[in-house]
C-alpha positions as CSV (number, residue, x, y, z in Angstrom):
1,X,0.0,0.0,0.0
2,X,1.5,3.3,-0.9
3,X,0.9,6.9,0.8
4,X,0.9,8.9,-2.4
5,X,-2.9,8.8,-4.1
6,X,-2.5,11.0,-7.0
7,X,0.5,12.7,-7.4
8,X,1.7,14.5,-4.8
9,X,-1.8,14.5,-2.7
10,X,-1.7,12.3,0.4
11,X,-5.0,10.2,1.4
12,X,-6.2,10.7,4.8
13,X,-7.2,7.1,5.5
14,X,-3.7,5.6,3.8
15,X,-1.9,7.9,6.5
16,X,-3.9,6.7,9.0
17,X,-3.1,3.0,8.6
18,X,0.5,3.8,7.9
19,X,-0.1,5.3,11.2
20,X,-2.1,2.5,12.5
21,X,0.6,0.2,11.4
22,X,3.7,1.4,13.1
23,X,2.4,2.3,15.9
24,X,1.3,-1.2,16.3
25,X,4.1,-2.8,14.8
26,X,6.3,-0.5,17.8
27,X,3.9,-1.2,20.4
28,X,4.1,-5.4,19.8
29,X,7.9,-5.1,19.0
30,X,9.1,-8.5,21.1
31,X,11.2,-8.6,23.8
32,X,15.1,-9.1,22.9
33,X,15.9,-12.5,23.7
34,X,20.3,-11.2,23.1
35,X,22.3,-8.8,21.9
36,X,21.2,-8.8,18.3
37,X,17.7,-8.1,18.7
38,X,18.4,-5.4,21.2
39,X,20.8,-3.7,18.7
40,X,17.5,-4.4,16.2
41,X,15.4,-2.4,18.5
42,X,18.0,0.2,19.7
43,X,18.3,1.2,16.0
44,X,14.9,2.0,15.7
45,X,14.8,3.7,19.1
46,X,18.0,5.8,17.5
47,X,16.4,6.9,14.3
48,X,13.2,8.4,16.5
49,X,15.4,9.6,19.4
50,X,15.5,12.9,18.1
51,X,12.0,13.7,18.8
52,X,11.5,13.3,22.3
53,X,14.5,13.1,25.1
54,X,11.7,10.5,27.2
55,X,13.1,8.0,24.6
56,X,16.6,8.8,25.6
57,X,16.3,8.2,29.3
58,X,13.8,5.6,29.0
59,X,16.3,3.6,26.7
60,X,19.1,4.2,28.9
61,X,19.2,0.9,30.9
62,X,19.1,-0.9,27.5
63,X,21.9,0.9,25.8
64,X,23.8,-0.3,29.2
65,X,23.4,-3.9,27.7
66,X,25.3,-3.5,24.4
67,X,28.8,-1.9,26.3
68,X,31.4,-4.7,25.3
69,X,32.2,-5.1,28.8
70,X,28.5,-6.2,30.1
71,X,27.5,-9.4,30.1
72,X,24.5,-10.0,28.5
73,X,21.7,-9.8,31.3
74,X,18.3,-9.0,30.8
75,X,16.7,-8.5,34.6
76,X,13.3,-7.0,35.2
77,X,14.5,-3.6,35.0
78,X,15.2,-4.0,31.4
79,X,11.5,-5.4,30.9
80,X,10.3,-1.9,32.8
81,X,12.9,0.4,30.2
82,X,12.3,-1.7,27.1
83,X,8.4,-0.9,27.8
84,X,9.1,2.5,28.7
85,X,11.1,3.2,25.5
86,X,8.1,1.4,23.3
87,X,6.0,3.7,24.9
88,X,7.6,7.2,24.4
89,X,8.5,5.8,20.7
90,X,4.6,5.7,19.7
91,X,3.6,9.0,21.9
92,X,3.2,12.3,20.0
93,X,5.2,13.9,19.1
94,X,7.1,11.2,17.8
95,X,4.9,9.5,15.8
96,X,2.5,12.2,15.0
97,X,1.8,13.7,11.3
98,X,2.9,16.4,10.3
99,X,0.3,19.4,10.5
100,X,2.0,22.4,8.7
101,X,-0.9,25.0,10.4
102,X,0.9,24.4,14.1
103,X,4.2,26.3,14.8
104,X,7.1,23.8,14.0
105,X,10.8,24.8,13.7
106,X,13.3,23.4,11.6
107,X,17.5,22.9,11.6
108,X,20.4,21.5,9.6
């Protein structure tokens, strides 16, 4: 499914589900199970980070886990900061269209 309708006009409803979709497909991101799924997930958490400093301390405890020198460990306080990063990851602003009427600011 694509975003663009006709030409450079953007359907409504096919945002929506692209919304829809990545939200859900953040929100139901499994827990790592080792190192390369956390690195999986700490990518995406790296590409969104920029949007919201919640994300960075939330993720905090995780990026912890992929320093050389720790041993691969996941405890109950990783569960509570991997949940805590999904969660600032899919709330606005983060994830939130674009709306050119509100006041935005932008940088190189």
């Amino acid at each position: 499914m694509g975003l663009i309708s006709s030409g450079d006009e953007y359907n409504r409803e096919e945002i929506k589900l692209w919304e829809i979709f990545h939200v859900r497909a953040i929100a139901e991101f499994p827990k790592p199970q080792n190192i390369t799924d956390l690195r999986s997930f700490m990518g995406l958490t790296n590409q969104l980070g920029s949007f919201s400093s919640a994300i960075a301390a939330a993720a905090q405890p995780l990026r912890d886990l992929l320093k050389p020198r720790n041993e691969w460990c996941w405890t109950p306080q990783h569960d509570g900061a991997f949940e805590k990063t999904k969660e600032a990851l899919i709330a606005p602003p983060v994830l939130a269209h674009f709306d050119a009427s509100l006041p935005y600011y932008a940088s190189n």
